[in-house]
MDAnalysis code that builds the backbone (N, CA, C; Angstrom):
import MDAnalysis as mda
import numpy as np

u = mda.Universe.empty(633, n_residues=211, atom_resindex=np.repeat(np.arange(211), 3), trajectory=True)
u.add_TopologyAttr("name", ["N", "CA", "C"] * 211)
u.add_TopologyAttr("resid", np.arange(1, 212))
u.add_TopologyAttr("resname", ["UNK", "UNK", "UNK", "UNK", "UNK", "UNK", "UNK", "UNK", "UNK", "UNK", "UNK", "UNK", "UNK", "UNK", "UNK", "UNK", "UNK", "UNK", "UNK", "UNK", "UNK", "UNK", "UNK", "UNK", "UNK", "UNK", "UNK", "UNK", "UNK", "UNK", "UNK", "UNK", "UNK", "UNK", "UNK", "UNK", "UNK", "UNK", "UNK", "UNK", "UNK", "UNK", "UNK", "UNK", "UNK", "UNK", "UNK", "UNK", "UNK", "UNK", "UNK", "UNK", "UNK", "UNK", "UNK", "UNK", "UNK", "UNK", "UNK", "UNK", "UNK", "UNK", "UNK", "UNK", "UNK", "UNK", "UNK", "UNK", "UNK", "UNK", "UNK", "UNK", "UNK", "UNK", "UNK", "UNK", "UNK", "UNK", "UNK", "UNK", "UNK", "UNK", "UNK", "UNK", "UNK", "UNK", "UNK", "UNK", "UNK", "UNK", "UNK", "UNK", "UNK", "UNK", "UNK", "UNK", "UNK", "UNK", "UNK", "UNK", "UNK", "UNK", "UNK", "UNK", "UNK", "UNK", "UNK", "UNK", "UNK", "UNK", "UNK", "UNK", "UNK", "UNK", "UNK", "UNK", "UNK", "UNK", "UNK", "UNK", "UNK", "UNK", "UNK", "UNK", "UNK", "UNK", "UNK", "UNK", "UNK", "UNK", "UNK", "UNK", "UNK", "UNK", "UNK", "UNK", "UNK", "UNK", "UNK", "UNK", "UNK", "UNK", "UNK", "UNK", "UNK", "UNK", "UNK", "UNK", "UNK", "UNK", "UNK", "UNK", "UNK", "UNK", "UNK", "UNK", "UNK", "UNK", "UNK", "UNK", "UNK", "UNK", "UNK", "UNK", "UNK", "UNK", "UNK", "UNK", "UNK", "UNK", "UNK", "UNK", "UNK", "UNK", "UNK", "UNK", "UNK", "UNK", "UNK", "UNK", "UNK", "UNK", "UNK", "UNK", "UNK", "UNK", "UNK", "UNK", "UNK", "UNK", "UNK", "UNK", "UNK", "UNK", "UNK", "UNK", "UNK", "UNK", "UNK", "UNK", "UNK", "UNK", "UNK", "UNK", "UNK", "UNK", "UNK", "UNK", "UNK", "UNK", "UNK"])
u.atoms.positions = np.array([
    [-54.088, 14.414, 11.763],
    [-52.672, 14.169, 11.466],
    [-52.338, 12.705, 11.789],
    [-51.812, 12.171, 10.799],
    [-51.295, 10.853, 11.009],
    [-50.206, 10.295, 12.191],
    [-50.863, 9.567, 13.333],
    [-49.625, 9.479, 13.930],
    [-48.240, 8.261, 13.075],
    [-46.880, 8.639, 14.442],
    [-46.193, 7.906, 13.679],
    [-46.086, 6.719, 14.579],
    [-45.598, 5.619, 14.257],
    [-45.505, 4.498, 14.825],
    [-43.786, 4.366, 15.775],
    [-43.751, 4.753, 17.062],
    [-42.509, 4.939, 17.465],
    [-41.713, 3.856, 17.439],
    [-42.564, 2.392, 18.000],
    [-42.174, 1.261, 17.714],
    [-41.751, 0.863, 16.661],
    [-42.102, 0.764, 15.905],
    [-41.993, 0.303, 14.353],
    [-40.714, 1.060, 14.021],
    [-40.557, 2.171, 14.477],
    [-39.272, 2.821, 13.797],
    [-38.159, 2.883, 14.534],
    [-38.230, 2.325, 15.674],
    [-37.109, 2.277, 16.638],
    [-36.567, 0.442, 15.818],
    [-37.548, -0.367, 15.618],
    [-37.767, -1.944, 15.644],
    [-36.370, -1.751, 14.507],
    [-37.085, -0.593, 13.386],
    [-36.216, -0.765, 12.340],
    [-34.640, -0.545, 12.348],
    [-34.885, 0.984, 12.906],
    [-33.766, 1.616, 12.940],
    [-32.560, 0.482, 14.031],
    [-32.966, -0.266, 15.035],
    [-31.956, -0.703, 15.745],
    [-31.058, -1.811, 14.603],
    [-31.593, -2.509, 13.884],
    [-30.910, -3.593, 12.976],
    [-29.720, -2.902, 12.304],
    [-31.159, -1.584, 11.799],
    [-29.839, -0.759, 10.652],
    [-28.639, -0.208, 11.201],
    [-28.752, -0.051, 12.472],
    [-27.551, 0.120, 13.163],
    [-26.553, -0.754, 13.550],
    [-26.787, -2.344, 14.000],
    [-26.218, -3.056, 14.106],
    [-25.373, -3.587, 13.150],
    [-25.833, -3.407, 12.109],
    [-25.503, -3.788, 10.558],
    [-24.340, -2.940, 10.301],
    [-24.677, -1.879, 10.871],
    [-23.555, -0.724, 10.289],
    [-22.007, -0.991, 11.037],
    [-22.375, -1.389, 12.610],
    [-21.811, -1.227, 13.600],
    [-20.639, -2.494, 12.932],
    [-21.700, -3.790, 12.480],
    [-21.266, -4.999, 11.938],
    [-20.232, -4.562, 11.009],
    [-20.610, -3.924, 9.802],
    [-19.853, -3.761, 8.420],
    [-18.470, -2.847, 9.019],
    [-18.562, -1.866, 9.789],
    [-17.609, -1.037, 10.277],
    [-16.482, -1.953, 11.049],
    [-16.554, -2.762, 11.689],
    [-15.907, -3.564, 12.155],
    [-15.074, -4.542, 11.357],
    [-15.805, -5.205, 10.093],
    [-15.263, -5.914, 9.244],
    [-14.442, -5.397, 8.199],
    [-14.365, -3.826, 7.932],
    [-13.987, -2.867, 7.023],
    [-12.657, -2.849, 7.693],
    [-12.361, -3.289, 9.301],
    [-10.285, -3.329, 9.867],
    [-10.039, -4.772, 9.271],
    [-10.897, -5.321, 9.325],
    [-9.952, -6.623, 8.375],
    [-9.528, -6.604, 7.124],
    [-10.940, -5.890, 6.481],
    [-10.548, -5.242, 5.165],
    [-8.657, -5.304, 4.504],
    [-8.410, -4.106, 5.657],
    [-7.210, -3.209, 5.224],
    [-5.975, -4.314, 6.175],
    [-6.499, -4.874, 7.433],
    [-5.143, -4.933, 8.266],
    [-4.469, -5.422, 7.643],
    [-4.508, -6.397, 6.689],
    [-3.268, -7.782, 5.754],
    [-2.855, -6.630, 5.455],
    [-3.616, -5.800, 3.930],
    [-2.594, -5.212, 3.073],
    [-2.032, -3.756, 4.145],
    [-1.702, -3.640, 5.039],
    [-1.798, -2.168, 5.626],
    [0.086, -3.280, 6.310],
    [-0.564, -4.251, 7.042],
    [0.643, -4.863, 7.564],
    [1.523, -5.580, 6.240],
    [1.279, -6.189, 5.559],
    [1.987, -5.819, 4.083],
    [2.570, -4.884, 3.683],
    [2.273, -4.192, 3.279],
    [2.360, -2.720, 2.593],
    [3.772, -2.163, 3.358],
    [3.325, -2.187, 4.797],
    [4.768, -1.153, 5.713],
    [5.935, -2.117, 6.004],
    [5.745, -3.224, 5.825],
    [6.512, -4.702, 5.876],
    [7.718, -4.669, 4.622],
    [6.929, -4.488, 3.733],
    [7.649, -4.528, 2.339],
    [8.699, -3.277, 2.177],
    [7.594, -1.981, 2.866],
    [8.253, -0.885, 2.475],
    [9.430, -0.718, 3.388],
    [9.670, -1.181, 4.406],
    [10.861, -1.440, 5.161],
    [11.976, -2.510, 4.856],
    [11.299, -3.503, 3.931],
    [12.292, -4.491, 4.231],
    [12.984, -3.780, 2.787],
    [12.773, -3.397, 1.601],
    [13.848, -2.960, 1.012],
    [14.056, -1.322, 0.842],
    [13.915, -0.868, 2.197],
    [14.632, 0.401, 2.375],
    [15.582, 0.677, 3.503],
    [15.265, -0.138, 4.439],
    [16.339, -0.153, 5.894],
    [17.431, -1.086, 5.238],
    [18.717, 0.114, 5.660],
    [20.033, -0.602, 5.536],
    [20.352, -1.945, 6.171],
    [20.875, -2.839, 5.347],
    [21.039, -3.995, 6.314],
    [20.446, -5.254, 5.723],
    [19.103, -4.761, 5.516],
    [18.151, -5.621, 5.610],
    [17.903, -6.493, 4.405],
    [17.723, -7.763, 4.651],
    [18.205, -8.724, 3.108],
    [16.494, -9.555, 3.663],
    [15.644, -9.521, 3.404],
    [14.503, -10.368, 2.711],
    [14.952, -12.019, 2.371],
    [15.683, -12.245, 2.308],
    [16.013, -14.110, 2.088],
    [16.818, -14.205, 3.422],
    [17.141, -13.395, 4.229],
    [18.105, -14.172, 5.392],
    [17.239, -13.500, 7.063],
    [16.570, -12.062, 6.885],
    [15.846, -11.675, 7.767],
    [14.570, -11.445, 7.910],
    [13.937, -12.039, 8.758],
    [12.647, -12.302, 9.057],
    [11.806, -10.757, 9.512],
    [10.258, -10.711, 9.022],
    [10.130, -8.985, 8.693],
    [9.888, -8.671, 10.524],
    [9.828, -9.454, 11.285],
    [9.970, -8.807, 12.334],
    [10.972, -8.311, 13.372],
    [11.716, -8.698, 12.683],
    [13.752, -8.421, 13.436],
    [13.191, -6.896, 12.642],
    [12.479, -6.451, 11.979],
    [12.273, -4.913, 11.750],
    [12.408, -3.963, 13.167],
    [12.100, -4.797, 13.774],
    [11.648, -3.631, 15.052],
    [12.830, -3.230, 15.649],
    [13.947, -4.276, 15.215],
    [15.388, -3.563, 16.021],
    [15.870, -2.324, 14.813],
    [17.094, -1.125, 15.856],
    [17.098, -0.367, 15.015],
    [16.762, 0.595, 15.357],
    [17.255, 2.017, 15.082],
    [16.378, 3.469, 15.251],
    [14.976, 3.733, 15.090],
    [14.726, 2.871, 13.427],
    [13.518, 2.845, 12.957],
    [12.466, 1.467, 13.157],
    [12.978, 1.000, 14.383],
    [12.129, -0.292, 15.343],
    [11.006, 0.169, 15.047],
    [10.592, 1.301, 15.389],
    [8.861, 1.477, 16.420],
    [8.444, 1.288, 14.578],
    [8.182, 1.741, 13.492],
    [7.824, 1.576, 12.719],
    [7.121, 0.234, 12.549],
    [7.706, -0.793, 12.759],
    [7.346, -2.078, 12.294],
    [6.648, -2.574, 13.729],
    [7.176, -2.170, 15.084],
    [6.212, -2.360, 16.539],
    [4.892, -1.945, 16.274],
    [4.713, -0.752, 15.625],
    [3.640, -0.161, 15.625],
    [2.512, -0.688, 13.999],
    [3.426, -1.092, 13.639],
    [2.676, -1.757, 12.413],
    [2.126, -3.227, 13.112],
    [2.842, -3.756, 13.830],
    [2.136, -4.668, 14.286],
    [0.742, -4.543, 14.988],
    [0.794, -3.949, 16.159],
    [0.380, -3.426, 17.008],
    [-1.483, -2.862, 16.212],
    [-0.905, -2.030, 15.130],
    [-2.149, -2.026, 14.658],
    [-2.632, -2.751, 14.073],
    [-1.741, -3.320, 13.133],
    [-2.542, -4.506, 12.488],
    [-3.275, -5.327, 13.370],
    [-2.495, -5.462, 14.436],
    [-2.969, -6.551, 15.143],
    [-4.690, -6.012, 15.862],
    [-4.776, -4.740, 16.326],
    [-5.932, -4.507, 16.644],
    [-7.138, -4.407, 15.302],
    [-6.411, -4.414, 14.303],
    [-7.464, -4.384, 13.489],
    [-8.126, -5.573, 13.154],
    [-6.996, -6.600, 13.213],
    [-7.982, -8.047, 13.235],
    [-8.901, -8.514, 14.308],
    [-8.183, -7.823, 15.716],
    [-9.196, -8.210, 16.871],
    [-10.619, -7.964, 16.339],
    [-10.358, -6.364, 16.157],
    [-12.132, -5.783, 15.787],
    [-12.726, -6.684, 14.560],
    [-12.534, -7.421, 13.331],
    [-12.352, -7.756, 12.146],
    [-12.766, -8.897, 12.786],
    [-12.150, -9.506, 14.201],
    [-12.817, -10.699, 14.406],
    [-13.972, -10.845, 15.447],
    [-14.399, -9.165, 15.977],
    [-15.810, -9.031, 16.492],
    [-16.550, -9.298, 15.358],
    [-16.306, -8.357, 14.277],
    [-17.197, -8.232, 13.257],
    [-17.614, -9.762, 12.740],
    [-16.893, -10.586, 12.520],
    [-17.092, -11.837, 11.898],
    [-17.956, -12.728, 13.529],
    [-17.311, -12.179, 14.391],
    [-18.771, -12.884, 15.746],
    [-20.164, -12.624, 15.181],
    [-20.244, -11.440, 15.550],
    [-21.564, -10.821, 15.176],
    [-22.695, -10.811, 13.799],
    [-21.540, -11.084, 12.592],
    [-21.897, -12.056, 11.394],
    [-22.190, -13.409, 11.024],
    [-21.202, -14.160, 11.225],
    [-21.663, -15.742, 11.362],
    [-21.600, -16.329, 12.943],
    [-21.025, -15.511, 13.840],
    [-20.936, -16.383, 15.110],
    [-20.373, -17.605, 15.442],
    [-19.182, -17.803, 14.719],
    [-18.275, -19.020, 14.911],
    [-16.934, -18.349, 14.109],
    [-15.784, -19.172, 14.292],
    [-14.583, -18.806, 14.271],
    [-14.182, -17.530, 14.405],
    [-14.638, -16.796, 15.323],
    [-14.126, -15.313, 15.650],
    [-12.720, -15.425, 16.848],
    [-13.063, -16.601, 17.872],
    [-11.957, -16.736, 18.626],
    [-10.859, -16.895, 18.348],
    [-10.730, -17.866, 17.722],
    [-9.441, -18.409, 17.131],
    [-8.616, -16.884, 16.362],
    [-10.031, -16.643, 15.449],
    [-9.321, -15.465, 14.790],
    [-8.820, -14.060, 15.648],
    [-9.909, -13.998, 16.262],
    [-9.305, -12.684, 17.169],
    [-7.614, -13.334, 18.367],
    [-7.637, -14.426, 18.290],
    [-6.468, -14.726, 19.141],
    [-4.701, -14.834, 18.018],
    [-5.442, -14.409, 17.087],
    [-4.565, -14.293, 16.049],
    [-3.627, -12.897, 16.331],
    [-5.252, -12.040, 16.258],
    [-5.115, -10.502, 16.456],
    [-4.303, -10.079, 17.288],
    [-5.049, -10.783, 18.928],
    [-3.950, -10.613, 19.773],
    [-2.189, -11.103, 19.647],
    [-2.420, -12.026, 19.474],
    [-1.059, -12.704, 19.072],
    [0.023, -11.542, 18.512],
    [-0.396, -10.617, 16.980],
    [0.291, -9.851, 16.561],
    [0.344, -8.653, 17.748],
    [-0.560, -8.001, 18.074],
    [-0.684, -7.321, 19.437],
    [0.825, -7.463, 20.157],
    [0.537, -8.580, 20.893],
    [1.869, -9.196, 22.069],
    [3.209, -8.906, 21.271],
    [2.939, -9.427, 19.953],
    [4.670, -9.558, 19.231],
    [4.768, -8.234, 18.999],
    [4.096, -7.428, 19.250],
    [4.820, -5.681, 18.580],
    [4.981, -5.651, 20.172],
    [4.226, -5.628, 20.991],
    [4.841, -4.941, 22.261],
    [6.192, -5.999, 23.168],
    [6.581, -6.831, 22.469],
    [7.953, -7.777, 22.655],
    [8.940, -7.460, 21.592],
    [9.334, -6.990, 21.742],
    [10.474, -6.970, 20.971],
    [11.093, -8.227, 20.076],
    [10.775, -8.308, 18.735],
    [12.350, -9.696, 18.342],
    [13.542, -9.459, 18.663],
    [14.337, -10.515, 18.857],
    [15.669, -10.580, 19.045],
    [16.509, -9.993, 17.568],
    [17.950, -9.051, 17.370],
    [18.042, -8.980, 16.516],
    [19.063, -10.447, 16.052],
    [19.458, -10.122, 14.761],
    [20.498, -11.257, 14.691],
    [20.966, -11.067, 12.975],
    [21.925, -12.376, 12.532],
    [22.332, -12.362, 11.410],
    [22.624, -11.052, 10.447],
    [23.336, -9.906, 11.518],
    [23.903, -8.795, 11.063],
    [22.683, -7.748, 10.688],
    [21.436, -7.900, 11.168],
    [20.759, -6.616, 11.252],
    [19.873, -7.056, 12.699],
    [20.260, -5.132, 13.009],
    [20.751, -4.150, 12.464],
    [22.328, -4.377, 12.061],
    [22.962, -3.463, 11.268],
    [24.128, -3.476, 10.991],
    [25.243, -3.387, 12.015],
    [26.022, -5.064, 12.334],
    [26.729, -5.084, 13.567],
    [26.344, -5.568, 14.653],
    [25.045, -5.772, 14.724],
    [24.132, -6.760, 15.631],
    [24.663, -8.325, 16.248],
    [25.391, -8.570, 17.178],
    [25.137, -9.985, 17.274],
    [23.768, -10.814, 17.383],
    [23.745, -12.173, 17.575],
    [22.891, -12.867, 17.394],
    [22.486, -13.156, 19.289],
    [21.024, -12.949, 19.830],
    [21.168, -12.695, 20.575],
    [19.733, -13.349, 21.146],
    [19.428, -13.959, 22.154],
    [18.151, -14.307, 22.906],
    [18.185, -13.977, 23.997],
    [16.993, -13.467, 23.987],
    [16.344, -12.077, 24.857],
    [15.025, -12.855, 25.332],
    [14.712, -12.454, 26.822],
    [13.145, -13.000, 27.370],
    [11.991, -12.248, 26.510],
    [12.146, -11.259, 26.032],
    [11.195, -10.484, 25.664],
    [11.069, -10.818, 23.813],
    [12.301, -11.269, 23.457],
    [12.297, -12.355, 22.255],
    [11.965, -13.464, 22.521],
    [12.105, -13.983, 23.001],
    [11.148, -15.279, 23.577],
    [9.376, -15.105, 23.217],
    [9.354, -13.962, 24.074],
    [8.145, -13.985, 24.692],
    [7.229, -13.990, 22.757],
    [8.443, -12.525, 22.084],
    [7.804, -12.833, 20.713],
    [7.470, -13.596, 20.054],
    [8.130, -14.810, 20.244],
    [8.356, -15.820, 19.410],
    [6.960, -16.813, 19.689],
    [7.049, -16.944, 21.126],
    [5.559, -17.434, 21.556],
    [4.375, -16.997, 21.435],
    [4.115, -15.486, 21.450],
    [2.966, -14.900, 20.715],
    [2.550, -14.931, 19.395],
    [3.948, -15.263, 18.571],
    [3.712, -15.110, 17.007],
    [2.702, -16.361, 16.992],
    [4.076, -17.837, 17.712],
    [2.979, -19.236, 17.685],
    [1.697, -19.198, 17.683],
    [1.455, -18.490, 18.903],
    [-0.290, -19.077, 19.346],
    [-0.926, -18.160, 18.355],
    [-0.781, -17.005, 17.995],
    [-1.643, -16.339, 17.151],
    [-1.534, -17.194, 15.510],
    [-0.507, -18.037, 15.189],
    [-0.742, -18.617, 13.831],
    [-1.209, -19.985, 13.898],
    [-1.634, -20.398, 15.413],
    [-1.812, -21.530, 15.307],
    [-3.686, -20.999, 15.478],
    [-4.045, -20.086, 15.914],
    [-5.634, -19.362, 15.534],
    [-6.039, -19.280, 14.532],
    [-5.092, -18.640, 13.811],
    [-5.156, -17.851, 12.281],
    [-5.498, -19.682, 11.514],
    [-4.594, -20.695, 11.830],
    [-4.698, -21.917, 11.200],
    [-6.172, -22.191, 11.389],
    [-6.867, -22.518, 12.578],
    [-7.704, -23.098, 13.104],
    [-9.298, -22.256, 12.267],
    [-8.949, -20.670, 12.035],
    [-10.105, -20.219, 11.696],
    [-9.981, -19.889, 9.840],
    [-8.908, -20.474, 9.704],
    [-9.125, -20.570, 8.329],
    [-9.738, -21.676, 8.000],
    [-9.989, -23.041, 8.349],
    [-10.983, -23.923, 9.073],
    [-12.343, -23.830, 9.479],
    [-12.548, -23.210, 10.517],
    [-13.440, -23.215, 10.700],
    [-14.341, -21.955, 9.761],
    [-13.706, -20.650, 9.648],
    [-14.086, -19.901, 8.586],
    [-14.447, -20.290, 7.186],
    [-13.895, -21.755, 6.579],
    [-13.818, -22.031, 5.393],
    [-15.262, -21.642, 4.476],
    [-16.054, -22.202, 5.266],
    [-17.688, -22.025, 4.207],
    [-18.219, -20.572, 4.234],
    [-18.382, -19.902, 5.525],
    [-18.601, -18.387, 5.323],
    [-17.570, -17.862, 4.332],
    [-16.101, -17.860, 4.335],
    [-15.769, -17.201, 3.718],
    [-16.077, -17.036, 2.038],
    [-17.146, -18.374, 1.833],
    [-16.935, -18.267, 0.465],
    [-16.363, -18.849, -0.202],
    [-15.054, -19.173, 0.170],
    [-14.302, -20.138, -0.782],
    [-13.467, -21.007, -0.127],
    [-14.103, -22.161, 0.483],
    [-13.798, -23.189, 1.335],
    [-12.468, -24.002, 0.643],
    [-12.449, -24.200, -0.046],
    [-11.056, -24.767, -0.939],
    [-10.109, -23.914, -0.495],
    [-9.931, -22.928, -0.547],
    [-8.976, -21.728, -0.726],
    [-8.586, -21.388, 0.721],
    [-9.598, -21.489, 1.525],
    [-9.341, -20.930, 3.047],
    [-8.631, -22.486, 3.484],
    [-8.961, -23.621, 3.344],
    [-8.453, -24.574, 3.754],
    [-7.193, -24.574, 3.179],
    [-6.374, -24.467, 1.617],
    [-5.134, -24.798, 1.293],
    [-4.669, -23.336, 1.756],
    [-5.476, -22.557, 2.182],
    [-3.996, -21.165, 2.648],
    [-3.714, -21.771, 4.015],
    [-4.864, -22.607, 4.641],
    [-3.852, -23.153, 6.317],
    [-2.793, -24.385, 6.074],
    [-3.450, -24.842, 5.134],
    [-2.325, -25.805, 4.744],
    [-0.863, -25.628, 4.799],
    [-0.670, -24.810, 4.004],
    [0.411, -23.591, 3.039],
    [1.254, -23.248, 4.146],
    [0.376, -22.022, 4.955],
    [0.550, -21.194, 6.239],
    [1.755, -22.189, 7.096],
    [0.835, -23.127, 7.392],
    [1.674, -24.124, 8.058],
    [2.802, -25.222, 7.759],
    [2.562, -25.207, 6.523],
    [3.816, -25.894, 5.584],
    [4.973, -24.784, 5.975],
    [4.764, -23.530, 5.440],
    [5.953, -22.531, 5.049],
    [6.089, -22.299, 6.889],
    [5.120, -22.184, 7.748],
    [5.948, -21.719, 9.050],
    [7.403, -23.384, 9.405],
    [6.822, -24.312, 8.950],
    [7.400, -26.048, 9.185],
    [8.698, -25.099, 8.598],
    [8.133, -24.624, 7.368],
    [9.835, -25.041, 6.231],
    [10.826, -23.882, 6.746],
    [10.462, -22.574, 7.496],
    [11.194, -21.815, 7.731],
    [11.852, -22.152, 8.908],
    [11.633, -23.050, 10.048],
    [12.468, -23.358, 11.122],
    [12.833, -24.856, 10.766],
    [12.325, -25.689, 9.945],
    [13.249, -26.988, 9.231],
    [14.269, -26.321, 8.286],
    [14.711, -24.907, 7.586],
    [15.307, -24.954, 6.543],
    [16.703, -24.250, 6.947],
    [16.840, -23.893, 8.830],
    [18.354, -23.335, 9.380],
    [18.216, -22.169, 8.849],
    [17.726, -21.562, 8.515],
    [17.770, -20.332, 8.597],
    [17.902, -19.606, 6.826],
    [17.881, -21.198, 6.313],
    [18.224, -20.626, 4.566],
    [17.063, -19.829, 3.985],
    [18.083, -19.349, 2.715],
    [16.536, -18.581, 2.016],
    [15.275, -19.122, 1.357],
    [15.091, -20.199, 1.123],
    [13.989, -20.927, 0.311],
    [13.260, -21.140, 1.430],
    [13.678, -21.222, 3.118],
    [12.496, -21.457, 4.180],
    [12.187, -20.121, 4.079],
    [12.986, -19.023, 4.547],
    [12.428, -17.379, 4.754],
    [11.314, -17.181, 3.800],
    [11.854, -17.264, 2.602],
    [10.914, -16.636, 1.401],
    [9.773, -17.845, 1.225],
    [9.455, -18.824, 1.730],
    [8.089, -19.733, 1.484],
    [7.464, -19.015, 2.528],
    [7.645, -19.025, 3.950],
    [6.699, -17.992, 4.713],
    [6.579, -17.101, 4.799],
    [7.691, -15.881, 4.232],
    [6.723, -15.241, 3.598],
    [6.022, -14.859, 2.841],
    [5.966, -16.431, 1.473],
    [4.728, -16.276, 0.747],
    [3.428, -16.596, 1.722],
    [3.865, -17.076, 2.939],
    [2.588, -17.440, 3.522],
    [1.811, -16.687, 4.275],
    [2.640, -16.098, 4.494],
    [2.435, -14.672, 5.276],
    [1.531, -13.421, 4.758],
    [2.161, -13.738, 3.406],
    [0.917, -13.066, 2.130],
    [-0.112, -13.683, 2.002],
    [-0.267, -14.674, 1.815],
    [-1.235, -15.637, 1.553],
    [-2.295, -15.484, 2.483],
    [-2.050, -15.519, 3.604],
    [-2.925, -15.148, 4.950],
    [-3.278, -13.740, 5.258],
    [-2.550, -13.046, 4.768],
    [-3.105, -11.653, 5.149],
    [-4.366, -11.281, 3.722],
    [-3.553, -12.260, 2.642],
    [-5.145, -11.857, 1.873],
    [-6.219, -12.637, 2.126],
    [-6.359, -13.510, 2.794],
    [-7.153, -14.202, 3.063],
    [-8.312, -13.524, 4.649],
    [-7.311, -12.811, 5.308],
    [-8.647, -11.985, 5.587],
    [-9.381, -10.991, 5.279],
    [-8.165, -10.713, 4.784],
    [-9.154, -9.310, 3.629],
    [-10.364, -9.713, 2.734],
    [-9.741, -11.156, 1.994],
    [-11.067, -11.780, 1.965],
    [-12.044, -12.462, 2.041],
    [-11.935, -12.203, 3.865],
    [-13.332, -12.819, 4.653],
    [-13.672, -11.892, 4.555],
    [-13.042, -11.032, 4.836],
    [-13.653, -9.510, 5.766],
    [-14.618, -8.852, 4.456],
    [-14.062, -8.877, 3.522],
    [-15.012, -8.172, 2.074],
    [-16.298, -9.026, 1.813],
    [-16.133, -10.452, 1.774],
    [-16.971, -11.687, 1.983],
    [-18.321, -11.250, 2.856],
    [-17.948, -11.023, 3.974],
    [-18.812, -10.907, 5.226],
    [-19.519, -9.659, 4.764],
    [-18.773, -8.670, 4.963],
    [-19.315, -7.307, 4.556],
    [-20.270, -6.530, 4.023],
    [-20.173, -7.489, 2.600],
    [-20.778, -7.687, 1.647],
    [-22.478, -8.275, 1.709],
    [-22.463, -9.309, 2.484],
    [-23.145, -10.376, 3.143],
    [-23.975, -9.323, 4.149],
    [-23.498, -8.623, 5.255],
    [-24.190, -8.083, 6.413],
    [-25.423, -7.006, 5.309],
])
């Protein structure tokens, strides 16, 4: 009877696992953009109140139906953490930056935004430590998200594209606190906001693909 080679099949089997472990990880980046998209949108034109050119999608969280958009963060946000193991363990560079992105959204669901500019309905305009604190988590996580669209540029594939979405990213975050609060700043970030969430979806398919 032929023996079997235990080595040889352990040698193999460990890669094929890592690989898997790899792709499974990159499959939350996959979804987190369009998943945090998706419940973003579906709130901003169904909650009373809520006007898309004057309120920013994270004043979502004030409100009965707050936790909705806390918890949309919250996951999204863990899904990029993992999304930015996966991209360690794939190319091994710009995972920090990116996973500090992750966290970033993380912190801002468990801080509350301040509400203001009449939503919720009747809301004064109001600064809060724990709005604060949001406001500073959003920063550092888009100033990651900037840095690893950068350094991500050549893995992802399309180095042009990952470089003008940080461009963009950071133009539209400039134009929404240069523009007082008007609608042409709101609505440029959050084209940018789109812009970036597809942009890890497609690293994450990029990589994936690749492992």
């Amino acid at each position: 009877m032929k023996e079997i080679d235990m080595t040889a099949t352990t040698a193999c089997a460990t890669p094929a696992l890592a690989d898997r472990v790899t792709k499974s990880l990159l499959g939350y980046g996959v979804i987190a953009g369009p998943l945090y998209v998706a419940v973003s949108l579906a709130q901003a034109y169904t909650r009373e109140g809520f006007d898309p050119t004057r309120h920013a999608w994270s004043m979502l969280q004030n409100g009965s139906l707050g936790w909705i958009q806390t918890t949309n963060l919250i996951v999204s946000g863990l899904m990029v953490v993992a999304a930015a193991v996966g991209v360690r363990r794939a190319v091994g560079r710009g995972a920090v930056p990116l996973g500090i992105y992750g966290v970033g959204m993380v912190v801002a669901g468990l801080f509350r935004a301040d509400p203001g500019r009449g939503f919720p309905a009747g809301a004064a305009d109001t600064v809060s430590w724990h709005g604060l604190v949001h406001l500073g988590a959003a920063g550092v996580g888009f100033v990651g998200l900037t840095v690893a669209c950068f350094l991500l540029a050549r893995p992802s594939g399309f180095p042009l594209f990952s470089r003008a979405v940080a461009v963009f990213f950071v133009a539209s975050f400039v134009a929404m606190n240069a523009s007082g609060g008007a609608a042409w700043g709101l609505l440029t970030f959050t084209a940018g906001v789109l812009l970036v969430s597809a942009w890890v979806s497609v690293l994450s398919v990029r990589l994936y693909r690749a492992v």
